[in-house]
C-alpha positions, -999 to +999 in steps of 0.1 A: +591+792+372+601+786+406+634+771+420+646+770+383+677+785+373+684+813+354+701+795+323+665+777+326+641+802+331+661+818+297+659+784+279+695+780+277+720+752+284+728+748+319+756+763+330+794+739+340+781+754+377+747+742+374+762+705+356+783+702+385+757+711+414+736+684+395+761+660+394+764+668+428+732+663+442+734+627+424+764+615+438+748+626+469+722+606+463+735+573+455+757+576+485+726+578+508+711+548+482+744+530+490+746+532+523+704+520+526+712+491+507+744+483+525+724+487+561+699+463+549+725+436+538+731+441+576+698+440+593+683+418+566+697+387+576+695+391+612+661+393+611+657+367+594+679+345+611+666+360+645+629+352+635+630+319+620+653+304+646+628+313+671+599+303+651+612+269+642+624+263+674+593+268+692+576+244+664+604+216+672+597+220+706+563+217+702+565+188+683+576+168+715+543+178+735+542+141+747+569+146+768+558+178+786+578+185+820+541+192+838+501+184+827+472+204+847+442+177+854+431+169+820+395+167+813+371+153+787+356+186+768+333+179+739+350+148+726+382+167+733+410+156+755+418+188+775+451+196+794+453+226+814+489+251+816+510+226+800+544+235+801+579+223+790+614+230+804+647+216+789+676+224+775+688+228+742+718+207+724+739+237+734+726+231+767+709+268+768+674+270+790+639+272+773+605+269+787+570+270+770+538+269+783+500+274+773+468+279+790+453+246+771+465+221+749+431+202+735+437+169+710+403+151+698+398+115+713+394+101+678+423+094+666+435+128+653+470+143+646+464+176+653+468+198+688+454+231+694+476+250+715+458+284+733+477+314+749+510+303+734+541+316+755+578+308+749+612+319+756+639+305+735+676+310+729+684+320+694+720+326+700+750+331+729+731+359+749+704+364+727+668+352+736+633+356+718+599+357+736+568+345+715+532+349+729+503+340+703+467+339+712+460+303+692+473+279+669+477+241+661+504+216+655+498+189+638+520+162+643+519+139+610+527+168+589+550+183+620+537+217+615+525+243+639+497+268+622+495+296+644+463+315+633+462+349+656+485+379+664+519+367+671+541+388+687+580+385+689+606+404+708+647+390+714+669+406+736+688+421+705+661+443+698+640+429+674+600+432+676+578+411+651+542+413+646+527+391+624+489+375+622+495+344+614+525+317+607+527+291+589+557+266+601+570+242+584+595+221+608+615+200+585+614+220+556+628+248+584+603+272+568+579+303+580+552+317+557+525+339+566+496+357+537+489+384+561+505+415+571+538+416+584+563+446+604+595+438+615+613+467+635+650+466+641+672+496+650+653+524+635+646+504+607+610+493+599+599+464+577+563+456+565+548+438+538+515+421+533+530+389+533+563+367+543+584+338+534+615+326+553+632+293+540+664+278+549+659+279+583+663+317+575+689+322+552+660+332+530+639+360+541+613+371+513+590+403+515+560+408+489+528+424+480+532+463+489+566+464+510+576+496+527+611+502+546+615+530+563+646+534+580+665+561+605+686+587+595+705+585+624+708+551+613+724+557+580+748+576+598+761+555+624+765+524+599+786+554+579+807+564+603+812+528+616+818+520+586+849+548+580+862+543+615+847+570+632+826+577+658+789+580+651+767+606+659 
């Protein structure tokens, strides 16, 4: 029987040696589960916070598309109004610098509420010296139920470090929530988040993973956040 030990292989008790090199090995254990759960109490919220803050605030942003710092020539397309490279400048009630653009903003001539928005790009602030970029092939706001549907790839990066991919988003502006059905990965520090779908609420507070969620996280990681975390230096 291999890797058994002797006491074992004779069908015998296991030794106070062998009880306490078990006991061992679990302590060990749940320290390394410890510190996991403890890292993710960390990053946890500030992806979530980091995510939805963006997410939102590009929705609330978009919700003002009347007032859009600069229109290409719009055309007539189809029964479509068309605006070409529409983009939008301003400040936030912090008084921090965003902009936002796309290659064509397209809004039907009979009377509807919704705007489809292609080659979305944004850069927003999400926090002092923090800033996320957004860049999503396609979606549409929709203005009397002030949400934005975003229904390709979206990719999101802040200066913190944190990298989102999702393929779709659902936002919800004055409910300040983000849902999406379809496959999710967040990557933060070494630590690696996906799921097949996503639900953020409370303007992020709330950050839900389901159906098939893996984490994977660093071991180099785990052992800075220990270290840190007793006052020494990490390795």
């Amino acid at each position: 029987m291999q890797g058994a030990t002797h006491n074992q292989a004779a069908g015998l008790p296991p030794s106070p040696i062998e009880r306490n090199e078990r006991g061992a090995d679990a302590f060990a254990r749940a320290r390394r589960h410890s510190r996991r759960v403890r890292l993710l109490k960390i990053i946890l919220p500030t992806l979530a916070v980091g995510m939805t803050t963006a997410f939102i605030g590009y929705s609330i942003l978009a919700s003002s598309v009347g007032g859009l710092a600069s229109i290409g020539t719009p055309s007539l397309e189809g029964g479509d109004l068309v605006m070409a490279n529409p983009k939008l400048d301003g400040f936030t009630k912090d008084n921090l610098p965003y902009n936002m653009s796309a290659a064509r903003a397209k809004q039907s001539l009979n009377g509807g509420s919704s705007i489809e928005l292609e080659e979305i790009q944004a850069r927003l602030p999400i926090g002092e010296g923090n800033w996320a970029s957004i860049n999503a092939a396609s979606g549409t706001f929709d203005k009397d139920d002030n949400t934005l549907d975003i229904t390709s790839n979206v990719t999101l990066e802040t200066t913190s470090g944190i990298v989102a991919r999702l393929q779709s988003a659902k936002v919800d502006i004055a409910a300040k929530k983000l849902s999406t059905k379809k496959p999710v990965e967040i990557e933060l520090d070494g630590t690696r988040i996906a799921a097949e779908s996503m639900q953020a609420t409370e303007g992020g507070k709330i950050l839900m993973f389901s159906d098939r969620v893996r984490v994977q996280i660093d071991p180099s990681q785990i052992r800075r956040e220990s270290a840190q975390a007793q006052g020494e230096p990490g390795e």
